[in-house]
C-alpha positions as CSV (number, residue, x, y, z in Angstrom):
1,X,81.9,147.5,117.0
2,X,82.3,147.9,113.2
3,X,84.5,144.1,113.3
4,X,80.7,142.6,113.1
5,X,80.5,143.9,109.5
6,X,83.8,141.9,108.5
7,X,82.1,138.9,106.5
8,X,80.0,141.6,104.8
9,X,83.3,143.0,103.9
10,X,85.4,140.0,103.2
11,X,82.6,139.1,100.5
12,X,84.3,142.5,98.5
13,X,87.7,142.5,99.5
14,X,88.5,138.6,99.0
15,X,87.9,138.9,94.9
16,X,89.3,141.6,94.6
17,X,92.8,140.9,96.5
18,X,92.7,138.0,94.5
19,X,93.1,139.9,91.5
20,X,95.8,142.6,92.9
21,X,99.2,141.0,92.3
22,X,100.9,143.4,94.6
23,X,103.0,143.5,97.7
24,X,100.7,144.2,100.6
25,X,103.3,146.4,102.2
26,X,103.5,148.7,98.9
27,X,99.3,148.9,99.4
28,X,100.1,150.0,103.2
29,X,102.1,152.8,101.8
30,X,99.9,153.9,99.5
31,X,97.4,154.0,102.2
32,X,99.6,155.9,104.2
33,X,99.6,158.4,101.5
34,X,96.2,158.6,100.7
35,X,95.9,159.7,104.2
36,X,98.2,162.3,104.2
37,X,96.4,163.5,101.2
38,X,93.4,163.6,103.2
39,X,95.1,165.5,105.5
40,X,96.5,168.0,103.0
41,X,92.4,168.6,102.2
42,X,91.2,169.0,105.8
43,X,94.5,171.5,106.2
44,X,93.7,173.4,103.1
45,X,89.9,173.3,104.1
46,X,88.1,170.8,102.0
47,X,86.1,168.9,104.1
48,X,84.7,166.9,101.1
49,X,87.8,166.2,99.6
50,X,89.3,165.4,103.1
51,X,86.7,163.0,103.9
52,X,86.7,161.5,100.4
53,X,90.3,161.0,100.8
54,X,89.8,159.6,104.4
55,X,87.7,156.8,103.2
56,X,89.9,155.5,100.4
57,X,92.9,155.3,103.0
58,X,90.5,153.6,105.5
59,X,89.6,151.3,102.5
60,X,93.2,150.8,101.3
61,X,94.2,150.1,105.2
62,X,91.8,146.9,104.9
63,X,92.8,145.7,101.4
64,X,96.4,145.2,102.7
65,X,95.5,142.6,105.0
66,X,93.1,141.3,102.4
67,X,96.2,140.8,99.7
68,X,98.5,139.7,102.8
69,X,96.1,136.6,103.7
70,X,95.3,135.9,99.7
71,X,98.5,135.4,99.0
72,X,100.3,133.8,102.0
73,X,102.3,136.9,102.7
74,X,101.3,137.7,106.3
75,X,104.5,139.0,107.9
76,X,105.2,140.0,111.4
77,X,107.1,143.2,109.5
78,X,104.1,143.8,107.6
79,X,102.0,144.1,110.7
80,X,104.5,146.3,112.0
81,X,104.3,148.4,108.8
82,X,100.7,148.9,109.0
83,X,100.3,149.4,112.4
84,X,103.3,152.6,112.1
85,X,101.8,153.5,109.0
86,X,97.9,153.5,111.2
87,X,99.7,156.2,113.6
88,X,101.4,158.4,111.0
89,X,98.0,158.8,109.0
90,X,96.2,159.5,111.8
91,X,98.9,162.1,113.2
92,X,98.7,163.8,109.6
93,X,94.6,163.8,109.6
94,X,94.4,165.1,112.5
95,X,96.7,167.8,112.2
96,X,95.3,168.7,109.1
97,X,92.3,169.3,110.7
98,X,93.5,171.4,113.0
99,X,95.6,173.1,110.7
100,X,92.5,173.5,108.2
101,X,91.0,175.2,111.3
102,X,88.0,172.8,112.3
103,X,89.6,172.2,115.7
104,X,91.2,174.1,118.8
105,X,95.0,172.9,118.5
106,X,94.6,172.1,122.4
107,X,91.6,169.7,121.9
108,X,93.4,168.4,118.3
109,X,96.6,167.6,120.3
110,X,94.4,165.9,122.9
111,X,92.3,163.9,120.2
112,X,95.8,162.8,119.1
113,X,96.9,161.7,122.0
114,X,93.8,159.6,122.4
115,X,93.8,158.1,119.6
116,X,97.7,156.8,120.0
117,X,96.8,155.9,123.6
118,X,94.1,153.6,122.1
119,X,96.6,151.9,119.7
120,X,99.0,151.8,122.4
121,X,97.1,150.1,125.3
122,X,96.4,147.5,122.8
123,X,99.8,146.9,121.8
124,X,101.4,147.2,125.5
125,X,98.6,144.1,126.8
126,X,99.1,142.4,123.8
127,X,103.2,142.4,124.4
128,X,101.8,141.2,128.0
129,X,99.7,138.3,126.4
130,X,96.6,139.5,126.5
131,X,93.9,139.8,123.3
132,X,93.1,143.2,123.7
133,X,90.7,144.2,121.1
134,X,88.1,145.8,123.4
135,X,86.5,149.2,123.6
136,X,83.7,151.7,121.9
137,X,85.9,153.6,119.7
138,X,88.2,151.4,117.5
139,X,90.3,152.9,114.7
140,X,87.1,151.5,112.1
141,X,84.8,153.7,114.2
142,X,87.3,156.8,115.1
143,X,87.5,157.2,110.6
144,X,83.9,156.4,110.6
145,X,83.0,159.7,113.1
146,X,85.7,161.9,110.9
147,X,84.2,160.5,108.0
148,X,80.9,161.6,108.9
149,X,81.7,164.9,110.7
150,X,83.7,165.8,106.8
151,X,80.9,165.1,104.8
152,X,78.0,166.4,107.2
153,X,80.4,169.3,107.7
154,X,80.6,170.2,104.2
155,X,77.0,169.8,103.0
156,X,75.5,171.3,106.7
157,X,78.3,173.0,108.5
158,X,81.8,173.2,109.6
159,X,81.0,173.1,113.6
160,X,79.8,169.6,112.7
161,X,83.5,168.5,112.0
162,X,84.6,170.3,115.2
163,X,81.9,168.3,116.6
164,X,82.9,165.0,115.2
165,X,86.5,165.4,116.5
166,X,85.3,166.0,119.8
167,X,83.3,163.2,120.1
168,X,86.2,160.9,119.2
169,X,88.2,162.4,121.6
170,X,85.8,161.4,124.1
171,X,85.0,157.6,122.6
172,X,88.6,157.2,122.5
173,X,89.6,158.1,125.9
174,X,86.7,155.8,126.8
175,X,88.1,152.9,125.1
176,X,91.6,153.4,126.7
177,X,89.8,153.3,130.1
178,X,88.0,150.0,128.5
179,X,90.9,148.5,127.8
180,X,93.2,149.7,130.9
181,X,90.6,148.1,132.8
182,X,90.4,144.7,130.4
183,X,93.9,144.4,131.1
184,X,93.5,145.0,134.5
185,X,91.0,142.2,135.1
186,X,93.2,139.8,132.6
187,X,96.7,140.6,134.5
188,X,94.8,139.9,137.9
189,X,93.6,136.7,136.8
190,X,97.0,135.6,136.2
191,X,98.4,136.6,139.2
């Protein structure tokens, strides 16, 4: 859903990877750390700072491939970077939410699974030969929802967060029943 607002961002991120003379990869780690930063917040209960934190890694996560396609460096490796480092920011967010208290560890371990299952739907059709970027609740929108249930959280209240992660739970498990069923559809027409 949020892939139509990519030539709004490319119009900001182009310049500005072309001024970064830096590895993409090293800007994927940093992203990954930002997250877990973000995560330290949420565990330690600062929902601003959390969310705050939350949007520079989502931000950081789309300047890599920025700098990668500015300078000629798009690597199969690097996409394999990102993508682990993706999973392993989202595993610490989340858990630092649920260690900060916002969420039931049962329905945080379920919005965690949902979340991977999303990423790996996509990957497993993909390894099949199908394009499978389908689905309500991509990882754009799933930061967007935590973004927003952080901020709203902090300024109305904290059952707003709770609220946020339940509803990407939901969006998520949505979009891996999407894209089960793209792949279904795909698979049988090649059959």
């Amino acid at each position: 859903m949020l892939d139509k607002l990519r030539p709004q961002v490319k119009i900001v991120l182009d310049p500005l990877a072309g001024v970064l003379k830096v590895n993409p990869n090293i800007i994927t780690i940093i992203g990954l750390l930002v997250g877990v930063l973000s995560a330290y917040m949420f565990a330690s209960g600062n929902l601003l700072l959390g969310g705050i934190f939350l949007g520079i890694s989502g931000f950081i996560d789309i300047l890599d491939g920025a700098i990668a396609r500015k300078q000629s460096k798009i690597s199969i490796f690097g996409g394999v970077l990102d993508s682990t480092a993706d999973r392993f920011s989202d595993a610490f967010i989340i858990i630092g939410i649920i260690y900060g208290g916002f969420i039931n560890w049962i329905f945080g371990v379920l919005t965690l699974l949902a979340s991977f299952s999303v990423s790996y739907v996509r990957a497993r059709a993909e390894s099949e030969g199908i394009k499978c970027d389908v689905g309500i609740a991509e990882r754009p929108e799933r930061l967007v929802i935590l973004m927003a249930g952080a901020f709203l959280g902090y300024y109305i209240s904290p059952l707003i967060m709770t609220a946020a992660v339940l509803i990407m739970m939901v969006l998520s498990y949505l979009t891996v029943i999407q894209r089960l069923y793209h792949s279904w559809k795909e698979l049988k027409q090649k059959e």
